[in-house]
Every structure is written in C-alpha cells, then in structure tokens.
C-alpha positions in Angstrom: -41.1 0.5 34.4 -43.9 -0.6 31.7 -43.8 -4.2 30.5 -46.1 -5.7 28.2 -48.8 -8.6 29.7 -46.7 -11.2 27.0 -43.3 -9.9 28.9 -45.0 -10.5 32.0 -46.3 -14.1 31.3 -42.6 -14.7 29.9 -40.5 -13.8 32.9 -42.6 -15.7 35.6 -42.4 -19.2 33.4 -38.7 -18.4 32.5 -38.6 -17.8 36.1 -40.6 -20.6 37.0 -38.5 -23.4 35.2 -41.4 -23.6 32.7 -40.1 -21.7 29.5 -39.2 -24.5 28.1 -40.7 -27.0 30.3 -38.0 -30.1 31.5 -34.9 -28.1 30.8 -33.6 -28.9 34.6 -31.8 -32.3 34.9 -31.6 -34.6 38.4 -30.8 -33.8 42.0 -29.0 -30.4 40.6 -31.6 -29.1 39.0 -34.0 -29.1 41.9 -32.4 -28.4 44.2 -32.0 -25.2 41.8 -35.0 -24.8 41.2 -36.3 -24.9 44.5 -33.4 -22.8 46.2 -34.6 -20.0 43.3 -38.7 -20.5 44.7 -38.0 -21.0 48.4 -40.0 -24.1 48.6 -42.8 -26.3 47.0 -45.9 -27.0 49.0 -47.2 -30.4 50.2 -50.6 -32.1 50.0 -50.8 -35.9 50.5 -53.5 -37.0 47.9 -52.0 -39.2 45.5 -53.9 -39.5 41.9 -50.8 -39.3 40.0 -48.0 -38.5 42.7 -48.0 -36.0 45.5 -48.1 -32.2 44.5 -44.4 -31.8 44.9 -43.8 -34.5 42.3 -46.4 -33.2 40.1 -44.6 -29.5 40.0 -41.0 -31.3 39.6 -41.9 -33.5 36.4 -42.7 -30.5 35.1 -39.6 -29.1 35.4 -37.2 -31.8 35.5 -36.3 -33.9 32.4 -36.8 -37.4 33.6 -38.3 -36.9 36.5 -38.5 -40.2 39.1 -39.8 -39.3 42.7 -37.0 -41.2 44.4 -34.9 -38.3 43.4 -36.8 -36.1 45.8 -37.2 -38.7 48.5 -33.2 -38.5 48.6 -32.8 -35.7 48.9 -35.1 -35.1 51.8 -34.8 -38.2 53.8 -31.0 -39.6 52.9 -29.1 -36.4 51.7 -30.8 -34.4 53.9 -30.4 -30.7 51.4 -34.6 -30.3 52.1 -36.5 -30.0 55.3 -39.9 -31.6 55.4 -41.6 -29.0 57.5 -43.8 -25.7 56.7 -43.4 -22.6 55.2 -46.3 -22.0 52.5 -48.3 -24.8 54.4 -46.7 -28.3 54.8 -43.8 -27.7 52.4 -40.0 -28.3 51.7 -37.7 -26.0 51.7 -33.6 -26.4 51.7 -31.7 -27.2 54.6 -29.8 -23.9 54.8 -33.4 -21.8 55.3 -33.9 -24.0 58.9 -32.8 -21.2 60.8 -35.0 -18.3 59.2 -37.9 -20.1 60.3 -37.2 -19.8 64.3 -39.6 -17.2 64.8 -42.1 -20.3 64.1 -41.0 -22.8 66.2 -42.6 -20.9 69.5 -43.0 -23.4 72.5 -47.0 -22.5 73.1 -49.6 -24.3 72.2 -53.1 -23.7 73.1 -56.6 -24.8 72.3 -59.5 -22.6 72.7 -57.6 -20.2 75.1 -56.2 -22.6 77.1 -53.3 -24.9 78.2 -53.5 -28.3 76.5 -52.7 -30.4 79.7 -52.6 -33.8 78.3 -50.1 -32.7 75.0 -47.6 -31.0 77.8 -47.8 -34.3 80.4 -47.4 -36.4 77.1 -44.2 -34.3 75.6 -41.4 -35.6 78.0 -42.3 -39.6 77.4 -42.7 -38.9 73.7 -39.6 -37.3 73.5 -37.5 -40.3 75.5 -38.6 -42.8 73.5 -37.6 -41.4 70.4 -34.9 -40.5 71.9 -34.3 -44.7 73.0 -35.7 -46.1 70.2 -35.0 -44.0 67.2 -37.1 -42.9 64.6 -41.1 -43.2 65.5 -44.6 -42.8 64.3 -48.0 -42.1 66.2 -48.8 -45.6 65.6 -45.6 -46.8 67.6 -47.2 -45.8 70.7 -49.7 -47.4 72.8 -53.7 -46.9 72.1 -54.7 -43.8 74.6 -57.8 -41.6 75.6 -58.1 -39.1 72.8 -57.5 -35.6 73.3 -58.6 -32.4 71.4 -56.5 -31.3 68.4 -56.5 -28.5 65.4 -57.4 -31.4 63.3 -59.8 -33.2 65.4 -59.8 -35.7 68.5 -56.3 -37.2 68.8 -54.0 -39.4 70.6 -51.6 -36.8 73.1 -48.1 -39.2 71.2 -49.1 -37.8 68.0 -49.9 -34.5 69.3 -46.8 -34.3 71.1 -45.2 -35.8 67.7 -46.1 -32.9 66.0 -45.2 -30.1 68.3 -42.1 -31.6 68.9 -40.9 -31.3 65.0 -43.2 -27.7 64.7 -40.6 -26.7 67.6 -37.5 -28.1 66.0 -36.5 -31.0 68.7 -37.9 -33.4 66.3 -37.8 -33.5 62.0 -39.5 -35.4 59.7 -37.1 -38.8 59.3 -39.1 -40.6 56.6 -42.6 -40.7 55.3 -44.0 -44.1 54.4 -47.3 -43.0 52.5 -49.1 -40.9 54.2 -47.5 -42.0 57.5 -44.6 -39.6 59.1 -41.4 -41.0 61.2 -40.1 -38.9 63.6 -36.6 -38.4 65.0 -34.4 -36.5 66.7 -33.3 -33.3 64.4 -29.8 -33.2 66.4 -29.0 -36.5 64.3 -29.7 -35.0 60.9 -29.1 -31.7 60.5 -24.9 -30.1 61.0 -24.5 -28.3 64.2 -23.9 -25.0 62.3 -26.9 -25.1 61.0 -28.4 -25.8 64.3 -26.8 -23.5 66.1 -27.5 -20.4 64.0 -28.7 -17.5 65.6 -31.6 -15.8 64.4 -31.1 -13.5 61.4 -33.7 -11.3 62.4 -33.3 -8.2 64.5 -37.0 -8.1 65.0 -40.5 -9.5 63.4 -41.0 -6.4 60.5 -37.5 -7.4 59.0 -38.8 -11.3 58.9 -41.7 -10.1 57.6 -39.3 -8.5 54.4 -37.9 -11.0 54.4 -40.8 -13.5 53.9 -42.6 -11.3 51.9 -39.3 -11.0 49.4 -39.4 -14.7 49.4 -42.9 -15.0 48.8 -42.7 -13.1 45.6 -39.6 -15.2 44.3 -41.9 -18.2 44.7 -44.0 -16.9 42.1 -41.5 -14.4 40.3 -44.4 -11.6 40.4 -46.6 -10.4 43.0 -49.3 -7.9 43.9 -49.5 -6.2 47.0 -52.9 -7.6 47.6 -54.3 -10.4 50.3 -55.1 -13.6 49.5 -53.7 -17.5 49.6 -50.3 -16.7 48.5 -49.0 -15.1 52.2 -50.4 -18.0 54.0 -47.9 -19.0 56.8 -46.1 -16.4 57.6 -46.0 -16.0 61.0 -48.2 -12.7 62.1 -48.2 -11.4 59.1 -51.9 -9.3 58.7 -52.5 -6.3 56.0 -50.9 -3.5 58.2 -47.7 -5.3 58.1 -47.5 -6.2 54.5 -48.3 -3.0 53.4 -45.5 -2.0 55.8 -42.9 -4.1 54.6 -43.8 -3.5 50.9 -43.3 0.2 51.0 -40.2 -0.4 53.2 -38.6 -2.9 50.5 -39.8 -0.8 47.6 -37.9 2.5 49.3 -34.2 0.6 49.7 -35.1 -0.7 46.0 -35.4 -4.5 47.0 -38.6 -4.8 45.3 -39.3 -2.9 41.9 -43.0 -1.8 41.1 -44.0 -3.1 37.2 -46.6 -1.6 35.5 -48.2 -4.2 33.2 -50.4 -4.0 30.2 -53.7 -5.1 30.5 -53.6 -4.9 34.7 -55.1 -2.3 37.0 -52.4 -3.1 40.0 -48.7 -3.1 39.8 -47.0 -6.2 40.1 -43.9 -6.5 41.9 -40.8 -8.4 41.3 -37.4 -8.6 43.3 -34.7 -6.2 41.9 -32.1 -8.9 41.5 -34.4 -10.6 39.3 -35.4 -7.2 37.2 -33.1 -8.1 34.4 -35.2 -11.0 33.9 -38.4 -9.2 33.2 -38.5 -9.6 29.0 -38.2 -13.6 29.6 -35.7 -15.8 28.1 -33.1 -14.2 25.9 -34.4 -16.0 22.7 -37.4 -17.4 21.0 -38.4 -21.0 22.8 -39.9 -23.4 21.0 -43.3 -23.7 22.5 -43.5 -27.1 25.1 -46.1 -28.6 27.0 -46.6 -29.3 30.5 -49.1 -30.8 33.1 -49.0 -28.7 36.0 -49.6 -29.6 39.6 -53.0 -28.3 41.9 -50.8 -26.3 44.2 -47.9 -25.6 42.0 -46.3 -22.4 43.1 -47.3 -21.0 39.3 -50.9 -21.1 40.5 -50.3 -19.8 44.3 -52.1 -16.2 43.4 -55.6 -17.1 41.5 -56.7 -13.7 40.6 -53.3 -13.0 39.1 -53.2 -16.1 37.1 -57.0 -15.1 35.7 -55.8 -11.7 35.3 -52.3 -12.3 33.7 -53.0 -15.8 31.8 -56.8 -15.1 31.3 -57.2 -19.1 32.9 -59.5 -19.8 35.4 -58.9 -22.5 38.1 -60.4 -23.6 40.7 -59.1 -27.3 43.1 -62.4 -28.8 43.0 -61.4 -31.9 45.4 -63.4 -30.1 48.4 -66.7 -29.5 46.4 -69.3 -32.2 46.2 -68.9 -34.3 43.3 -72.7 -32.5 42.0 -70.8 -29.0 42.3 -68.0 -29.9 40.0 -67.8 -27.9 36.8 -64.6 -30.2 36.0 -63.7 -33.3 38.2 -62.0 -34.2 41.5 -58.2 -33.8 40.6 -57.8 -31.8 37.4 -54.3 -30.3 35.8 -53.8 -27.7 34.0 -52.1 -27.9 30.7 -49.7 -25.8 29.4 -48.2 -24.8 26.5 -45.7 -22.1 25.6 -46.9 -18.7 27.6 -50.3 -20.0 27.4 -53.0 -22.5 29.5 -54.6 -24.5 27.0 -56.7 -27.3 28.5 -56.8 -29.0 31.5 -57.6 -32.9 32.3 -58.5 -35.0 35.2 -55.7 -38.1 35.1 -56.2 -41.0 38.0 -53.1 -43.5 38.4 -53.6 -46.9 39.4 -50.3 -48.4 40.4 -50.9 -51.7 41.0 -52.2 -52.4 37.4 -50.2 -49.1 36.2 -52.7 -47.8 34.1 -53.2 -44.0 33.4 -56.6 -43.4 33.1 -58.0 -39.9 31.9 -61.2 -39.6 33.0 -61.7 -36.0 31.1 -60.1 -33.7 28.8 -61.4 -30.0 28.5 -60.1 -27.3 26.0 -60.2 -23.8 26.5 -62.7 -21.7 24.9 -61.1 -20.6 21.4 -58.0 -23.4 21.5 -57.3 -23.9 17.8 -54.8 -27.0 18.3 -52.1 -26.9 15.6 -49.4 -29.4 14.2 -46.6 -27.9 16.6 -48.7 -27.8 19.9 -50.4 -31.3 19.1 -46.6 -32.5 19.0 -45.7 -31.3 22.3 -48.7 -32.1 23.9 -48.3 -35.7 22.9 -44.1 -35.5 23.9 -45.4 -34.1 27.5 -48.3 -37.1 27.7 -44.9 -39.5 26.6 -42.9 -38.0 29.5 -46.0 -37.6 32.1 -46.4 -41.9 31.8 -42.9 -42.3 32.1 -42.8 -40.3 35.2 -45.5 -42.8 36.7 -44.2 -45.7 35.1 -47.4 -46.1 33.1 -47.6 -49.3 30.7 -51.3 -48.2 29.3 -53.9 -45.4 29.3 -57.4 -45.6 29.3 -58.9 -42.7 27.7 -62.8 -41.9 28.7 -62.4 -38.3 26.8 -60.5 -37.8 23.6 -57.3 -36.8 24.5 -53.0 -36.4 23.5 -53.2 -40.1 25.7 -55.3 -41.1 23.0 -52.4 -41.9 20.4 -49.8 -43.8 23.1 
C-alpha cells in the first residue's frame, strides 16, 4: 500500500491525539489515550512539569497534573514502573511485563552480597510500617549500584518493586514511596499467568506495542525499542517478518521515504488521517513525548530536527537546556525554551526559534497564542517574562 508523506504525517497525529490538539477531556481521555500508546515515558526534571504532564496538556483540554497523580497513586488504573524506560502504563498490562521482573541481579559478573543480606529487613519493614522511602532507613556503608555508590535499603527498594513485591505508592517530588503491591493491585491481576508461551511471542508482542506508541514504525534500530527485555536485531527482524506473514503488521510505502514504515493492521483504516479537514491547532510538545521516540523518522517524515540538549554543555547548545517543540497542524513550526518558577508563578521564555521558511499567518498566530493561553493555565501561570519575542508576548 502507497500513502502519500502528508497521509503519513496525518494518521500518526490523528493517532497521536494531536489532530486537533486538546480534543480528549479528564481522567477518560487519558486513560484512552494512553491504553491506545501503551504507555508515556518518565523523566524527573521539572521546568514546566514532568514529561508525562508535558505530553498530556497536549492532548487533554484542561489539563491539571492532579488528574494523573490520581489515577496512578489513588485510583490505581496506571503502574508507575518501566516499559519504554521509567514509564506508566495501565494496570491491566502488569502481567505482560513478568518476563522483566527476573529475581537476578548482578554487578560486574557477580553476586551483589550486601543488596541480597539487605532484601529480607527491607522487605519487613515495609511490610510493618507501610509505605517507605530510602530515606526512612537508617544512614549505612554504601554499596555499588547501576547508578553509582548507594545505600543496600534503597537498592533493595528498587529491586523489590523491579520484581513486583513492591510498587511505587506515591512520589513526593522526586522522592518515591514504596509499598507492598499485594495492597494495591486486585488479586486477578496479580495472579495472571504469563501470556507468553515463550520470549519470540513477547518479543511480537512488544514490538506490536512499540509501534502503536508511535502509530508508525521502521524496522530499523535505534531509541524507540529500548527496554524490551532481550530484544537485539536478530530478534526484531524475526518478529517483524513473523507479524508481517499472519498480517498483524502491514508494510506502507511512503512518499518521500526510502524504508517502509509499518503500522498495525487494526489501525490500517486509519492511515488517510482524520475523516475531515481539522482546523489547524497548536501545541507544545514534551522532550520525550512518544511523537518524538524515533528521531530519524521524525527528520525524515516531518523534515524537524531535534535534538534534548539537557546533557550537552551549556557552550554546545545550538538551542537551550529544555526546549519544546511547537506544533501546528501536520507541521513543526518553532520550538522554545520555557522555565517555570512556581513559587512566584512566572513563565519565563527564555528563547523562541522559528523554523527556517515559517511564514506565520493570521490563522496559525491565533492558535499559537490559544495554545500559549492553555500551556499557562496548565501551570497555573499569573505572568510571563518574555527574553525572545514570542505568542507569550501578547498575554
């Protein structure tokens, strides 16, 4: 099947929640949303909300982030755990992720002595006490850990919720809370046996998911298949062709790109975009939002070039520390480095970049300026300080 790039660029933000942006509304609509994506991914820096806020107000109309602290840590319909990194994902998925909670850990090739004599204390006094953070736990000797020297409760914190005995309870900031999973999550859920017969049809499985994250896919490494389990080239070529024989996944050829993109054939019908005309909105959209997962497609597709910049050295940057992309209709138009300050609440935009060739007319400097109005309500903004000309500018 032959679809134009346009068609292409249509079906993944129809797909995406994005064409219109905002058209979802409350606890519904993401939970929607994210059942239709698999999961949104997690990063704790907080300019102007955490990446999984940032990709929601861009999708949800009237977005506040309580909404999605509910439903992970009162309603309990998302897991706070890992699937495309640190991500969350809906309750139901728990048990398609047992393959990952293996009881081995080891550190340069060997046992980690002090995280397995730790484990059986940690897990008591959650068990005693309730829900728990590292810092709950006496000062000890650190020990080695994949993120550096660590205390062995936090260690055995971790492996404890990695391995399903323990889930994520609340997050205060950047601090996690830890409690026993048997407490939140229903014992049919719990108690699900594993769906897969063996690792190649989790593979398919992930793969297939993978791809409805971003609505298209190549059958090409990069970022995108990060964390699943095991999965190297040999195996995703593998699984593609197997998926692609039984008709799960349905090759595209698209104009403009030298490699087939591949879509899931439930979603086929899909491909020309929405069924009508949209009327062309803006939207700010997150570092790590699941639009942006595959870089080369999104330079090869959108013809937008982005890089995260917050690990370069400030001299390196062609942009700034924290930038967003702006969108509007089936096309990137600028992007812009915002910085929050919520104890003053003032939006400050530190820079505001067009792309090459952006001739801004009447219609998009409308919605640019309706986004900007719904992007400070989000943060409960009262002023912006603008240090580049920008759709701030006029609030």
């Amino acid at each position: 099947m032959e679809i134009s790039a346009k068609q292409a660029r249509r079906f993944i933000l129809n797909h995406q929640g994005l064409l219109p942006p905002r058209r979802l509304e409350g606890k519904a609509g993401i939970m929607g949303f994210i059942r239709r994506v698999g999961c949104i991914q997690y990063d704790p820096l907080d300019m102007v909300g955490t990446n999984p806020n940032l990709v929601l107000q861009s999708r949800i109309k009237g977005y506040k982030p309580v909404l999605l602290a509910e439903l992970l840590y009162k309603d309990r319909q998302l897991i706070d755990g890992w699937d495309k990194q640190a991500a969350f994902y809906p309750v139901e998925d728990w048990p398609y992720f047992g393959c990952h909670r293996t009881r081995k850990i080891t550190r340069y090739g060997r046992e980690l002595t002090e995280l397995y004599e730790t484990l059986p204390r940690v897990l008591a006094e959650v068990e005693a006490r309730g829900p728990l953070s590292s810092t709950d736990f006496a000062d000890e000797e650190k020990m080695d850990w994949f993120w550096g020297p660590t205390k062995p409760s936090r260690a055995a914190l971790e492996s404890l919720c990695v391995w399903g005995d323990l889930i994520v309870h609340k997050r205060v900031g950047n601090k996690r809370y830890y409690d026993l999973t048997s407490r939140h999550l229903p014992e049919h859920i719990l108690s699900a046996p594993d769906p897969f017969a063996g690792e190649e049809d989790y593979w398919q499985w992930h793969i297939k998911r993978r791809i409805a994250s971003v609505g298209m896919l190549r059958n090409q490494g990069g970022d995108v298949w990060l964390g699943i389990k095991g999965l190297k080239a040999p195996q995703r070529q593998a699984a593609f062709a197997a998926l692609e024989e039984r008709g799960e996944i349905i090759p595209l050829v698209v104009e403009g790109l030298d490699q087939p993109l591949y879509t899931l054939g439930e979603l086929l019908p899909g491909c020309e975009g929405p069924g009508e005309e949209v009327e062309p909105g803006a939207a700010f959209i997150a570092p790590l939002d699941n639009l942006l997962w595959d870089r080369k497609l999104l330079a090869a597709l959108f013809a937008f070039t982005y890089t995260w910049e917050v690990y370069k050295p400030a001299s390196e940057r062609r942009y700034g520390y924290y930038v967003l992309p702006v969108l509007w209709g089936d096309s990137f138009v600028a992007r812009f480095e915002p910085r929050y300050d919520k104890k003053t609440r003032v939006l400050e935009i530190r820079g505001w970049w067009w792309e090459p060739g952006v001739k801004v007319s009447g219609e998009m400097e409308g919605a640019l300026g309706r986004a900007a109005r719904e992007f400070m309500d989000y943060l409960g903004a009262e002023k912006v300080e603008n240090q580049a000309p920008s759709p701030f500018s006029k609030l």
